[in-house]
C-alpha positions as a printed Julia matrix, in Angstrom:
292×3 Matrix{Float64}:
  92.32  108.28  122.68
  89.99  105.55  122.75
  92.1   102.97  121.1
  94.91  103.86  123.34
  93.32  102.98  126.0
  91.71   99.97  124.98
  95.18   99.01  123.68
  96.59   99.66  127.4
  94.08   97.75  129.17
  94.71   94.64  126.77
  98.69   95.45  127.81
  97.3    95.16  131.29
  96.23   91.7   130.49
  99.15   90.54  129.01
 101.16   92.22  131.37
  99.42   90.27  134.52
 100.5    86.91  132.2
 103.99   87.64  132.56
 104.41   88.57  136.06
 102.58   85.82  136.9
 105.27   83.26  135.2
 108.19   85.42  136.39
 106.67   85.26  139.94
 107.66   81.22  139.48
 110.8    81.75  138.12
 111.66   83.94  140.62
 111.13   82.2   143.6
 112.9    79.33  141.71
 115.83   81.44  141.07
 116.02   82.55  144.67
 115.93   79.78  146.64
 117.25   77.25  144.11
 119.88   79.39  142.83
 118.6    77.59  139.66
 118.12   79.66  136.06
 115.11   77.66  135.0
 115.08   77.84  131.46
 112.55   75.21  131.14
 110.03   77.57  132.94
 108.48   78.9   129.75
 107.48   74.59  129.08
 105.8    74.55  132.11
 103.45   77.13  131.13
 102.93   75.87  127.47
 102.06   72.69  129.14
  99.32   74.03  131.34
  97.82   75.84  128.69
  97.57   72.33  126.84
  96.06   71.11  129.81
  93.68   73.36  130.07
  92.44   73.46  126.48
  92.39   69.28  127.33
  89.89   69.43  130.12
  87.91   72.27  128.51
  87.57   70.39  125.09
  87.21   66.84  126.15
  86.08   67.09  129.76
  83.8    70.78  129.16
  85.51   71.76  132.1
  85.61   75.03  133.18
  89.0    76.88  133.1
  89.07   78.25  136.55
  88.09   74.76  138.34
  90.51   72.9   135.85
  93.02   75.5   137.12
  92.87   73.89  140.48
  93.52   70.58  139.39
  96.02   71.52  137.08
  98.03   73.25  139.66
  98.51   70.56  142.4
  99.18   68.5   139.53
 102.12   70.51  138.7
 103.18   71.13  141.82
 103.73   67.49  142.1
 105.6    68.1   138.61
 107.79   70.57  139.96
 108.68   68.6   143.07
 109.73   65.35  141.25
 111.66   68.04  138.65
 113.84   69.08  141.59
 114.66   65.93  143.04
 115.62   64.1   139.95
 117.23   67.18  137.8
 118.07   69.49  139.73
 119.35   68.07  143.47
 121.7    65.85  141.53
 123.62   68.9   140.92
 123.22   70.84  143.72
 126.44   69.81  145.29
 128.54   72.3   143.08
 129.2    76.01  143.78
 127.09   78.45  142.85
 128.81   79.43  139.42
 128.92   75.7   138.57
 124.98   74.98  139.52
 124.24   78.06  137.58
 125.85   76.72  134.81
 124.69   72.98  135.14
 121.25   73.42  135.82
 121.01   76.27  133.32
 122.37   73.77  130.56
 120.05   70.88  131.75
 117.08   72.66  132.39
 117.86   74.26  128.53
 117.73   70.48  127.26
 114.47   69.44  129.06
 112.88   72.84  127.19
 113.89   71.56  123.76
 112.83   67.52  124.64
 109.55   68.96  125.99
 108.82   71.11  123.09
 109.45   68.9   120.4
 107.68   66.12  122.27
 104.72   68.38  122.6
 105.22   68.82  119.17
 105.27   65.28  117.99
 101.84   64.51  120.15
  99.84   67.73  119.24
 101.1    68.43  115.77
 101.74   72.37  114.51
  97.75   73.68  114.99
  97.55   75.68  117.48
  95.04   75.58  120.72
  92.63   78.18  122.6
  90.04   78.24  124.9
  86.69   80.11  123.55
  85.88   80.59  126.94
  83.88   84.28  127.32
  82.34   86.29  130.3
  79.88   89.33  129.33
  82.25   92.56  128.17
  81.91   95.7   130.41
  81.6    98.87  128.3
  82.25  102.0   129.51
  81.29  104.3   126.59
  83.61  103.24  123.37
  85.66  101.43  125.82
  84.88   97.43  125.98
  86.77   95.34  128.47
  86.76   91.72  128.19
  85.31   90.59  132.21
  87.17   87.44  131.87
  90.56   89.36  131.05
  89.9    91.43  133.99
  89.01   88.67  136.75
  92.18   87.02  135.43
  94.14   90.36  136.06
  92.4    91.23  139.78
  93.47   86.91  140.2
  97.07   87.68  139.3
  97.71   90.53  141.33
  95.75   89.03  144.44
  97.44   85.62  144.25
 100.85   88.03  143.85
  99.78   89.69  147.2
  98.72   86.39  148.92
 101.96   84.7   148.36
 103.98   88.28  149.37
 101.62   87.48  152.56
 102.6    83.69  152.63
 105.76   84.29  152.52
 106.21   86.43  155.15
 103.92   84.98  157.64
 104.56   81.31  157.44
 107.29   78.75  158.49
 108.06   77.55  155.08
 108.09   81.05  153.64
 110.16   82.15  156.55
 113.03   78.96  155.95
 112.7    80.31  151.85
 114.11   83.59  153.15
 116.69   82.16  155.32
 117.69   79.96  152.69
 118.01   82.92  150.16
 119.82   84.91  152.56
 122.25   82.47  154.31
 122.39   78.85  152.85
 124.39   77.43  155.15
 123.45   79.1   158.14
 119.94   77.61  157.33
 121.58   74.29  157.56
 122.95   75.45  160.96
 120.15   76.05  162.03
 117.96   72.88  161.33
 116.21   73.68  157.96
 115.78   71.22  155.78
 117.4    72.39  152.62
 116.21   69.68  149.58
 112.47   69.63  151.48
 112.21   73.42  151.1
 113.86   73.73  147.67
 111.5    70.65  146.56
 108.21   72.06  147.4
 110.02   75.72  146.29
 110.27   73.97  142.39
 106.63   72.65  143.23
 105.05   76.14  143.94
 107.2    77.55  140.97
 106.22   75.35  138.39
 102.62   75.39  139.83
 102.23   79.15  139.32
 103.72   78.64  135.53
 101.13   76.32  134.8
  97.99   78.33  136.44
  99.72   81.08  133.98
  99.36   78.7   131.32
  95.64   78.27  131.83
  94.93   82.09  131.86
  97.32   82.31  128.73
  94.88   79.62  127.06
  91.89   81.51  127.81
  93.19   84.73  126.26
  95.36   84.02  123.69
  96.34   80.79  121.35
  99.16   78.24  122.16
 101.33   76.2   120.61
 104.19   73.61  121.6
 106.4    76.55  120.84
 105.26   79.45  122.49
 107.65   78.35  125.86
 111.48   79.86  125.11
 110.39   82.66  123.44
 108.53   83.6   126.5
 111.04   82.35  129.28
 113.38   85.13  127.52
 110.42   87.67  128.07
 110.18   86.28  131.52
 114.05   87.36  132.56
 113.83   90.8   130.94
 110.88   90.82  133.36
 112.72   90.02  136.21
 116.06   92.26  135.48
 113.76   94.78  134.49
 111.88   94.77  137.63
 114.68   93.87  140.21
 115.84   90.22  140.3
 114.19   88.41  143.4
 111.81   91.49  144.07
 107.78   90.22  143.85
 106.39   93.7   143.51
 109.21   93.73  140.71
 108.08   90.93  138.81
 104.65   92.25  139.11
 105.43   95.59  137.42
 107.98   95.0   135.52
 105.94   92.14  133.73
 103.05   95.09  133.25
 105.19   97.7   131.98
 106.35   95.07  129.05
 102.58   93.35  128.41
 101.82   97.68  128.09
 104.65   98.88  126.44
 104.66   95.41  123.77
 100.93   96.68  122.99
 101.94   99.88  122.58
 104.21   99.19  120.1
 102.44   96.57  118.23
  99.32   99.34  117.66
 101.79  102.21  117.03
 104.6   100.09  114.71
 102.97   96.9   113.76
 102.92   93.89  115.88
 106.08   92.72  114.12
 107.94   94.7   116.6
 106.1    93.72  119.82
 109.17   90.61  120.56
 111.46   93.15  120.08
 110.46   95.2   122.64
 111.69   92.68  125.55
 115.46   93.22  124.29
 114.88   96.63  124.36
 113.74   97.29  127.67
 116.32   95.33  128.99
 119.31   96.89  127.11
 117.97  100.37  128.79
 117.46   99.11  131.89
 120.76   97.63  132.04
 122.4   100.58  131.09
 120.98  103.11  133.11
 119.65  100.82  136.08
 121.04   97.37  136.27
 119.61   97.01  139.7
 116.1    96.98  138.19
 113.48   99.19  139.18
 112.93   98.29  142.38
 116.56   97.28  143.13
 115.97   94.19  145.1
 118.43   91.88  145.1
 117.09   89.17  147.82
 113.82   87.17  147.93
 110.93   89.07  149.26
 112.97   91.27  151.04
C-alpha cells in the first residue's frame, strides 16, 4: 500500500506537468481557433532554458522561471503575428487546417534544430529541496511546491480571466468573433498577447519538467499528443478540465508503469481517450467554451 501511494503522489506530479501545458494550449485553441501542434516545442525549449541558466548562470529554477516566461511570452506574440495572423483570414475549417499543418512544420524545424545545437544527451536539473516523510512515505518538497504552483497559477488565471478586461474580450472572442469586432475589440491584439500567455505557460511547464524529469530535443510531439487526450479527456476549452484531466493521466500513466512496466505508460494516453470518446465525447466536464 505504500508503494501505491508513493506511486500516486509521483502521478500527482506528473499529472500537474500536463495540465499545466494543456492550460496553454487551451486558451490557444479557444481564442485562436488554432490546433497548436508546436505547443509540445515550446515546452522542450523552456526546459533547455532552464537547464541553460541553471548550468552556466547557477541560477535558480524558480527565478529563471520568471525570466524565461516573459521571454516567451514575447515568443508567443511574434509566433502569432508572423505564423499564424497570416492565415487567419480563412474559415474556421480552413485555419484549422492551415495553422494545424504549419504549426506541425515549425515542431519538426524546431526539434531537429534543437537537435543539431544540443546533440542526442539528454538534460536535467539536479535541483533538490529536503523530502518530507511521513512514515514509509517520502515526498519530494520540490515536486510538491511545483504541484501547489500549478494548481494556484491554474486558479489565478480562472480568476484573471474572469475579472479582467482582457480576459473578459478572450471570452467574447470565444463566444462571438464577430460580434467582438462589433463591438470594438481588438481581435489580432487579444489573440497576440493570447499566443503570448499560451506559449508562456508551456515554457514555465518546461522549467518544472526540467527540474523533475530529463529532456531532450525530442520529448515535444510525443507530449503535445498527451496534451490533447488531456484536453478531450477533460472537456475541450474547460480549465478545471485541463487541470484534472491532465492528473487523472500523470496518475493513471504511473499506475500502469508500476503495475505493467513503464513500457506501457505512452500507451495509456490513447487509451483514455478511445474510452472517453466512446462513452463521453464531451469530456468530463463537458465544456465546450473558454472558461465558461
Amino acid at each position: 500500500m505504500g508503494d501505491i501511494i508513493q506511486v500516486i503522489v509521483n502521478g500527482f506530479m506528473l499529472g500537474g506537468v500536463y495540465s499545466l501545458v494543456a492550460l496553454g494550449l487551451t486558451v490557444c485553441f479557444g481564442v485562436l481557433n488554432v490546433l497548436n501542434v508546436a505547443h509540445g516545442e515550446f515546452v522542450m525549449l523552456g526546459a533547455f532554458c532552464a537547464y541553460i541558466a541553471y548550468k552556466l548562470l547557477g541560477l535558480n529554477p524558480f527565478l529563471s522561471m520568471v525570466v524565461i516566461s516573459v521571454v516567451f511570452f514575447g515568443v508567443g506574440y511574434l509566433f502569432e503575428k508572423y505564423f499564424i495572423e497570416p492565415i487567419s483570414d480563412r474559415s474556421f475549417h480552413e485555419m484549422l487546417i492551415a495553422a494545424t499543418l504549419v504549426t506541425f512544420g515549425i515542431a519538426l524545424a524546431l526539434e531537429d534544430i534543437t537537435a543539431f545545437v544540443w546533440g542526442g544527451a539528454e538534460a536535467g536539473i539536479s535541483y533538490e529541496l529536503p523530502s518530507l516523510s511521513i512514515g514509509s512515505l517520502h515526498i519530494s518538497s520540490l515536486r510538491l511546491v511545483s504541484l501547489v504552483g500549478i494548481i494556484l497559477l491554474t486558479v489565478l488565471f480562472q480568476i484573471f480571466l474572469k475579472k479582467s478586461y482582457i480576459g473578459k474580450a478572450l471570452r467574447a472572442i470565444t463566444l462571438n468573433r464577430k460580434g467582438a469586432m462589433v463591438v470594438g475589440i481588438n481581435i489580432k491584439s487579444i489573440s497576440r498577447v493570447t499566443s503570448g500567455v499560451g506559449i508562456s505557460l508551456a515554457a514555465i511547464a518546461g522549467v518544472i519538467y526540467a527540474t523533475l524529469y530529463t529532456v531532450d530535443p525530442f520529448i515535444g510531439l510525443p507530449l503535445t499528443v498527451k496534451v490533447l487526450a488531456v484536453i478531450v479527456l477533460g472537456g475541450v476549452g474547460s480549465f478545471s478540465g485541463a487541470l484534472v484531466g491532465g492528473l487523472l493521466l500523470g496518475i493513471t500513466e504511473c499506475l500502469v508503469g508500476q503495475w505493467f512496466g513503464l513500457e506501457w505508460s505512452p500507451a495509456v494516453a490513447f487509451l483514455l481517450l478511445i474510452v472517453i470518446l466512446i462513452f463521453r465525447p464531451e469530456g468530463l466536464f463537458g465544456r465546450t467554451q473558454l472558461a465558461r
